[in-house]
C-alpha positions as CSV (number, residue, x, y, z in Angstrom):
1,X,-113.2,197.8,-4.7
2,X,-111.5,194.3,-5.4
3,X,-107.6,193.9,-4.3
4,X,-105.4,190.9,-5.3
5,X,-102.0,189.9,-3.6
6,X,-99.7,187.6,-4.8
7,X,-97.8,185.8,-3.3
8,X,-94.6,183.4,-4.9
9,X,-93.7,180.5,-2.4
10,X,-89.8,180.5,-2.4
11,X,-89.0,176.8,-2.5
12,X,-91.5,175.4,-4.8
13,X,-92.3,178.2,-6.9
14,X,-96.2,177.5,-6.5
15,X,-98.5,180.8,-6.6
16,X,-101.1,182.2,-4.0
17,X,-102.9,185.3,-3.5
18,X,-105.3,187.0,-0.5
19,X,-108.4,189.3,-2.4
20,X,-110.0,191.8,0.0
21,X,-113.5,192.1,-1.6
22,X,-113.9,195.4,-0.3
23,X,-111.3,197.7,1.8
24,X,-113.9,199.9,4.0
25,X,-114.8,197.6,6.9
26,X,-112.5,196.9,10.3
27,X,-111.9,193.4,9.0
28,X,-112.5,191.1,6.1
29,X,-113.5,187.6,6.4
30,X,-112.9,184.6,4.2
31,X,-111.2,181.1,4.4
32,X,-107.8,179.7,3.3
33,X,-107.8,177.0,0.1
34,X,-105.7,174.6,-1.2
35,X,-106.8,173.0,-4.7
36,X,-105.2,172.2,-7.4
37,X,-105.3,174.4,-10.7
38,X,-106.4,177.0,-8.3
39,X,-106.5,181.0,-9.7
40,X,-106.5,185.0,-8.1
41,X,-109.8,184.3,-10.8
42,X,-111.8,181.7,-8.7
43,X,-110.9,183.6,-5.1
44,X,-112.0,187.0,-6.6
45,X,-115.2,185.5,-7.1
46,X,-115.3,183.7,-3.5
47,X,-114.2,186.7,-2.0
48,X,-117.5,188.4,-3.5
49,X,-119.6,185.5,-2.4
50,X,-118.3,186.1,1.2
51,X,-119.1,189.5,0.5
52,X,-123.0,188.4,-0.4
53,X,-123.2,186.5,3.4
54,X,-121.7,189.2,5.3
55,X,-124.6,191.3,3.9
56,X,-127.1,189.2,4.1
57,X,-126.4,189.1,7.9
58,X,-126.8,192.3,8.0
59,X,-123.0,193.0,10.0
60,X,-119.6,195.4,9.0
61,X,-117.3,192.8,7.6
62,X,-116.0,192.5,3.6
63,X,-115.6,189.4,2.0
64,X,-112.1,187.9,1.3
65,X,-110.5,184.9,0.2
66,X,-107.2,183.2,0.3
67,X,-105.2,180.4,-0.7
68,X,-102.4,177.9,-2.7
69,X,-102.6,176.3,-6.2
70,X,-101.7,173.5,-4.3
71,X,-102.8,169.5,-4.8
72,X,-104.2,169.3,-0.5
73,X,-102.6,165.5,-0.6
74,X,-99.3,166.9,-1.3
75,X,-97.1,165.8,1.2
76,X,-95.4,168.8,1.6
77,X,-98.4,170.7,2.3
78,X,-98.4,172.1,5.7
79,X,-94.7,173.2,5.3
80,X,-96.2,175.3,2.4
81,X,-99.5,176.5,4.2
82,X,-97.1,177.6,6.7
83,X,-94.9,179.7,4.8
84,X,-98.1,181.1,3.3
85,X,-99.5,182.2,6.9
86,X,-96.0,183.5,7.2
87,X,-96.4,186.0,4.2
88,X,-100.3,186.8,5.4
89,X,-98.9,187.7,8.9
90,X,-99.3,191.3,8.5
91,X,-103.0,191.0,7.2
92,X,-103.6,188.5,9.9
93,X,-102.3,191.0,12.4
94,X,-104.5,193.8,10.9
95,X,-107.7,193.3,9.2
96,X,-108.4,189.7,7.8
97,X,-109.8,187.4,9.5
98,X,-109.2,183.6,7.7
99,X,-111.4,180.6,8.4
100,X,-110.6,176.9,6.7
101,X,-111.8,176.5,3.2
102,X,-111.6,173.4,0.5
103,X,-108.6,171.8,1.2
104,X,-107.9,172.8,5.1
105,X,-109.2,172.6,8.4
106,X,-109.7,174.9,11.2
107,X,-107.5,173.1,14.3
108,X,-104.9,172.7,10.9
109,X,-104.4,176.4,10.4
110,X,-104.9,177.4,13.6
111,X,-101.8,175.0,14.8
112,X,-99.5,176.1,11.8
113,X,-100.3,179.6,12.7
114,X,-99.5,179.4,16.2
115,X,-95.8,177.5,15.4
116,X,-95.3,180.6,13.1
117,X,-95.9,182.8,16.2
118,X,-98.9,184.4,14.5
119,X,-101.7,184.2,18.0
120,X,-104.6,183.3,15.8
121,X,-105.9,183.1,13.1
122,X,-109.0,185.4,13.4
123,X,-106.7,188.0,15.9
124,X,-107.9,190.4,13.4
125,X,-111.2,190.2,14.7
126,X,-109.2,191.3,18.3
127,X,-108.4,194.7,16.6
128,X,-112.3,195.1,14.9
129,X,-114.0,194.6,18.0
130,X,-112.2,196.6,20.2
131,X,-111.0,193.3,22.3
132,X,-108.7,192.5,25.3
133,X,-106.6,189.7,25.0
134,X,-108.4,188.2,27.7
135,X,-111.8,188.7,26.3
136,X,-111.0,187.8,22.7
137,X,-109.5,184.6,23.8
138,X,-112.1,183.6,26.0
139,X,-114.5,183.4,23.4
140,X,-112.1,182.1,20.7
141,X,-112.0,179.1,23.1
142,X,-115.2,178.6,22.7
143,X,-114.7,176.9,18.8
144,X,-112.4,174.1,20.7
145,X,-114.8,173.3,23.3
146,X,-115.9,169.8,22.2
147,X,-119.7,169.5,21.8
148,X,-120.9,165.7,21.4
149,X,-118.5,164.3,18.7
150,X,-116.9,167.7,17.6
151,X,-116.2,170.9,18.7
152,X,-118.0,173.6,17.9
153,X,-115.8,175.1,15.3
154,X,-116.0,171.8,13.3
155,X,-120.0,172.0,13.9
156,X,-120.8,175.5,13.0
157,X,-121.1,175.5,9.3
158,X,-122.8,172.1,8.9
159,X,-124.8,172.9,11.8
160,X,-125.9,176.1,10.1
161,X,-126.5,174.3,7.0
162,X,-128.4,171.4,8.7
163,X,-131.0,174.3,10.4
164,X,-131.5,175.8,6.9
165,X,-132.1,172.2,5.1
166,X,-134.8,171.4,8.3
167,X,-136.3,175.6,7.7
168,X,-136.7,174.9,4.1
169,X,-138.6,171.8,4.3
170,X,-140.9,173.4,6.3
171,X,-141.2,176.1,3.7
172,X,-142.3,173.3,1.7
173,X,-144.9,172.0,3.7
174,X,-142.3,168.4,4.6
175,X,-142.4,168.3,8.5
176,X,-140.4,165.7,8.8
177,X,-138.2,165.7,5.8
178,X,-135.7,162.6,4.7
179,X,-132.4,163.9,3.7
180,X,-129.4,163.0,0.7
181,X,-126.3,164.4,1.4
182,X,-123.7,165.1,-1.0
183,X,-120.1,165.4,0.5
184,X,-119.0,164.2,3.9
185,X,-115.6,166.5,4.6
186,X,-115.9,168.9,6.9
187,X,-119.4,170.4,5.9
188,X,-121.1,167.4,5.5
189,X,-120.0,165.8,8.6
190,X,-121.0,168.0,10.7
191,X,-124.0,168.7,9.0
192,X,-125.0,164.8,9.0
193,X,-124.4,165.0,12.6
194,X,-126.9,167.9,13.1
195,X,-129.4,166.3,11.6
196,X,-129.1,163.5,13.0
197,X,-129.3,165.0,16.5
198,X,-133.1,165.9,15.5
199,X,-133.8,162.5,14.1
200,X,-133.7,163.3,10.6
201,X,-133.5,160.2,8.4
202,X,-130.7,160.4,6.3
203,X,-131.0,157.9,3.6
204,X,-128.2,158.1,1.2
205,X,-124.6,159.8,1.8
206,X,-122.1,160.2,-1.0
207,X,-118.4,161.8,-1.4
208,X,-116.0,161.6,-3.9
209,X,-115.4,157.5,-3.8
210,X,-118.9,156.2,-3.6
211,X,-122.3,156.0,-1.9
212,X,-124.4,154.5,0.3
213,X,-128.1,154.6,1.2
214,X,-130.3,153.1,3.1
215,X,-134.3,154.0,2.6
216,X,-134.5,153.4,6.8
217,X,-131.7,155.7,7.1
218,X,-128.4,155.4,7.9
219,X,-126.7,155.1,11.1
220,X,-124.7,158.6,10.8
221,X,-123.5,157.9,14.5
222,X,-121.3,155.1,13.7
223,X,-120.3,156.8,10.4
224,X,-118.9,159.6,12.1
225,X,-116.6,157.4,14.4
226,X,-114.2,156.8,12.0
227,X,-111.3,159.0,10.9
228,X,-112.4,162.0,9.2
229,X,-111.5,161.8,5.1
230,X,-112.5,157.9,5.4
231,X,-114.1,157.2,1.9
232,X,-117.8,156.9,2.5
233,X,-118.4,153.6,1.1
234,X,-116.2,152.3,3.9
235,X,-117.9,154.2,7.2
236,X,-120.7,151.4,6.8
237,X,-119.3,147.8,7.5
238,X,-120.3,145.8,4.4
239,X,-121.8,148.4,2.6
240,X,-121.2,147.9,-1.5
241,X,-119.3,150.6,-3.3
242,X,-122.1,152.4,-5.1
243,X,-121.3,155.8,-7.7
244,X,-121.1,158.4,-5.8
245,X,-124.1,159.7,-8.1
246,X,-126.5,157.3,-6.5
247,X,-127.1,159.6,-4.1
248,X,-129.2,161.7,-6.7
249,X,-131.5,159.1,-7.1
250,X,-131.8,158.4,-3.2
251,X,-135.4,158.1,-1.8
252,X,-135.3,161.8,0.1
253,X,-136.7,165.2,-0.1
254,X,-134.1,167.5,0.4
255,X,-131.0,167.2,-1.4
256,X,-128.0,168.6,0.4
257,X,-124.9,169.7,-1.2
258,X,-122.1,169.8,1.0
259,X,-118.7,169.3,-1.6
260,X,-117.5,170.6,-4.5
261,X,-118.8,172.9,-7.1
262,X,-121.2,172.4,-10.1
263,X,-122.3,169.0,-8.6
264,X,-125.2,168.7,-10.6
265,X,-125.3,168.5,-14.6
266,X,-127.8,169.8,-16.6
267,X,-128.8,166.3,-17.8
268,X,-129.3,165.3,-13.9
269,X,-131.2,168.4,-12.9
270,X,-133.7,167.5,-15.7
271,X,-134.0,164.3,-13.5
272,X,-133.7,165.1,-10.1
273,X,-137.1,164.6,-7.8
274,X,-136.7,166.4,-4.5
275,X,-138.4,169.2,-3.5
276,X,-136.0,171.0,-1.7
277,X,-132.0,171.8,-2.7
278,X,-130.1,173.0,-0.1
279,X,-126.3,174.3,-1.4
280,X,-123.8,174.6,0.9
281,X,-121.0,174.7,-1.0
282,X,-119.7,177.7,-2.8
283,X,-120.7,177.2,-6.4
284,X,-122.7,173.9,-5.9
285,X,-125.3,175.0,-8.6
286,X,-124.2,176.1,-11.7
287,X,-126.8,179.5,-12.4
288,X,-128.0,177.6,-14.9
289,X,-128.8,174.2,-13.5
290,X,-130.3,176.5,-10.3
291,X,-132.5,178.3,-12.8
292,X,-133.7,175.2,-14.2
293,X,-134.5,173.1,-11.0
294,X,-136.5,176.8,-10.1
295,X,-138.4,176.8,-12.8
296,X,-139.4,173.0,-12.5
297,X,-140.6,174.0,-8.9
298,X,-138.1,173.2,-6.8
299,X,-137.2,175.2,-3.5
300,X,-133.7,175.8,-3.5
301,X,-131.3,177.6,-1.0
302,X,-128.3,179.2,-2.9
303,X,-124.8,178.8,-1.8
304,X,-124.2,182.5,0.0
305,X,-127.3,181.2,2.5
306,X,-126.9,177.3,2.7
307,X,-123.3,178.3,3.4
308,X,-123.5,181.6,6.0
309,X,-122.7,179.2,8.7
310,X,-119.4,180.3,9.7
311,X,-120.0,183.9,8.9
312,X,-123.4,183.3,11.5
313,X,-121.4,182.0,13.8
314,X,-118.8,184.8,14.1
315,X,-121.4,186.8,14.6
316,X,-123.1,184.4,17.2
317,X,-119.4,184.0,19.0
318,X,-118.7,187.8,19.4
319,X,-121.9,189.8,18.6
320,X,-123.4,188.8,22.3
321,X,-122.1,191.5,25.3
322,X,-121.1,188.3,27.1
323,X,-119.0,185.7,26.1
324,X,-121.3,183.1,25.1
325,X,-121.4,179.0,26.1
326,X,-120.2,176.5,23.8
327,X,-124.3,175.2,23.3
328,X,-125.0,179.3,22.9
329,X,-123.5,179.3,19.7
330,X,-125.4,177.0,18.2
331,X,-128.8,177.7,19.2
332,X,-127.8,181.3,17.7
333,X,-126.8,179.3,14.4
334,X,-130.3,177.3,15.0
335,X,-132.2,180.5,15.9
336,X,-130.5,183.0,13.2
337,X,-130.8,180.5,10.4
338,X,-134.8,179.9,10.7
339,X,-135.5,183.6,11.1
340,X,-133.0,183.9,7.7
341,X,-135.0,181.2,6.1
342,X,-138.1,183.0,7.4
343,X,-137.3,186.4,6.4
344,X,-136.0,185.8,3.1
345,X,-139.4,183.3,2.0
346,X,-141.6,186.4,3.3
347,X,-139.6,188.9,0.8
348,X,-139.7,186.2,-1.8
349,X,-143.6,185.8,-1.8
350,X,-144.0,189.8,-1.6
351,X,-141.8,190.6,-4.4
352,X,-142.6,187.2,-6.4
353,X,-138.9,186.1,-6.0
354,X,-136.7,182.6,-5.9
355,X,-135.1,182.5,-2.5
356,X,-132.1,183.4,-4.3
357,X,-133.5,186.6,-5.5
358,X,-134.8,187.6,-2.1
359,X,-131.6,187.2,-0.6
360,X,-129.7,189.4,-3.3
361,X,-132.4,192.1,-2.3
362,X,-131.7,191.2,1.3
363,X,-127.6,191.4,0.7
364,X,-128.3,194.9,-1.5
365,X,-130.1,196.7,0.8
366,X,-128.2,196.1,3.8
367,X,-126.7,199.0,5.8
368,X,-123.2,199.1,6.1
369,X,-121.3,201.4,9.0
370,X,-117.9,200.7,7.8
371,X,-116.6,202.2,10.9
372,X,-118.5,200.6,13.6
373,X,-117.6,197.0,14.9
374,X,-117.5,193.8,12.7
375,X,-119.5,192.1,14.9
376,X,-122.7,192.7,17.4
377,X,-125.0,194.3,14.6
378,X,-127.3,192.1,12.8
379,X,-130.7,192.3,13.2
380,X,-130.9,188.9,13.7
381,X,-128.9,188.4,16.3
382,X,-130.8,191.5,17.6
383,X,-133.9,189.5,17.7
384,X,-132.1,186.5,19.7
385,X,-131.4,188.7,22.5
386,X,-135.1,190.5,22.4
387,X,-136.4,186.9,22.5
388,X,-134.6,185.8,25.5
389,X,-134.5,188.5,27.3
390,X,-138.7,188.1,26.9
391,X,-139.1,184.4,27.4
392,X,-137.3,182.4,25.0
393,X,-136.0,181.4,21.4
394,X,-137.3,179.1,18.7
């Protein structure tokens, strides 16, 4: 069961809405965006994609959604995300637990919230798992610990989608794959900087002002110093301002899709060479593009597993018995997204499935205890803890 809120901001006029995709579970998980021209329409469907990752991990949360028809370079934007997070309050306090989306970051939110008087943004997931105050904040800590160039909470999605680009390659027989990334906000970022941590070359990067590649890959470190929403063509000192579309022609074998949604025509599907698609983004493929770059034999991850990351990591924050260390979390992400990857090519080549069709199978047939906790449950995680307790993980 699907349910829509409205919301009417007051002094502008603008519209917003929260959609609970599903009422049954403790809490309900999604982010907050603000994009232009943005409907109830387009967060009923995300709300149903979150829905698809929660199952696919196998844990008791329902998907949700939230956000502002609201240009995000508006300059009276974080006076309206706050009076927004003002109207959620009683949802906040309750059952759903928000996460940053298009259009918004996590330290954002979580400092608008906080001058609203609302504790956190995820206190829903206090109430869900049965928390103390002093246990739940010492492991929502955890997501501002800093960990290299960025905390954890700006890592854990592109982190997540970085460990599913380098488990699909190796699906594909491409042990040390070359990687194009499309979009470099707060997905790509921090999914460049995972991959460059295990010395993937990464020879093109492209955003919404331009490209730039490099077949000897780039430097992603020095990229990554400047200010995040810096237009790609100018992270690279003297770099020329290349279309943004250059980066489907770059010389690399998994394409990564880190921004925006249907990012690939028709006409450039028919074109594209890599071997492996990795989506991150919700909506990156249209179905029809995806069906297309399938049937021409190319290995691609769908959105609702490319994009699990900060679902994954909920679970790899508060699933453990003990609060976990900031580096915990993400060899969870690393270790939960190759036995994913894993599971999900193993059901695809018994049932004769796409990846995407074995993760639907996956997400249908998952159990759901509506009344247990959100978070602690999914056999994944399950098979972390057996490992170390044993010897070791991946």
């Amino acid at each position: 069961m699907t349910q829509v809120i409205g919301y009417r901001d007051a002094e502008t006029g603008g519209s917003g809405w929260l959609v609970f995709d599903g009422l049954d579970c403790r809490i309900a998980a999604g982010g907050c965006r603000v994009q232009r021209g943005l409907t109830a329409g387009t967060l009923t469907m995300l709300a149903g994609r979150m829905t698809l990752k929660e199952r696919l991990l196998g844990i008791n949360v329902d998907g949700a959604k939230c956000g502002l028809d609201l240009d995000p370079r508006d300059p009276g934007k974080a006076a309206a995300v706050r009076r927004f997070l003002r109207f959620l309050r009683p949802h906040l306090a309750t059952r759903f637990s928000m996460g940053c989306d298009m259009g918004t970051r996590w330290a954002e939110l979580e400092g608008l919230a906080r001058a609203e008087g609302i504790w956190s943004i995820k206190h829903a997931v206090k109430t869900g798992q049965g928390l103390s105050d002093d246990e739940f904040f010492a492991r929502l800590r955890t997501l501002e610990a800093p960990l290299g160039m960025m905390t954890v909470g700006q890592r854990r999605a592109g982190h997540a989608l970085a460990q599913a680009a380098l488990a699909a390659a190796g699906l594909a027989g491409i042990p040390a794959p070359r990687c194009a990334l499309q979009g470099f906000g707060n997905l790509g970022r921090a999914a460049a900087y995972s991959l460059a941590e295990e010395g993937v070359r990464i020879t093109a990067v492209a955003d919404e002002y331009g490209c730039v590649t490099d077949p000897a890959g780039l430097d992603v470190t020095r990229m990554l110093a400047t200010r995040h929403g810096t237009p790609v063509p100018l992270t690279v000192p003297g770099a020329h301002r290349r279309p943004g579309a250059e980066v489907f022609d770059a010389p690399a074998d998994v394409l990564l899709l880190a921004a925006g949604e249907r990012a690939v025509s028709a006409e450039r599907a028919a074109r594209l060479r890599f071997p492996v698609v990795v989506v991150g983004a919700n909506y990156g493929l249209s179905p029809e593009v995806e069906r297309s770059l399938v049937g021409a034999g190319t290995l691609v991850v769908p959105d609702f597993v490319g994009g699990v990351g900060g679902s994954a990591s909920m679970e790899a924050l508060f699933g453990p018995a003990r609060p976990p260390a900031p580096a915990d979390v993400l060899d969870g992400l690393t270790a939960m997204m190759h036995q994913i990857m894993a599971h999900l090519a193993g059901v695809a080549r018994q049932g004769g499935l796409s990846l995407r069709g074995a993760a639907e199978k996956v997400a249908a047939e998952a159990p759901v205890s509506p009344g247990d906790r959100p978070y602690g449950g999914s056999p994944y995680l399950a098979e972390i803890s057996l490992a170390r307790a044993v010897g070791g993980v991946r």
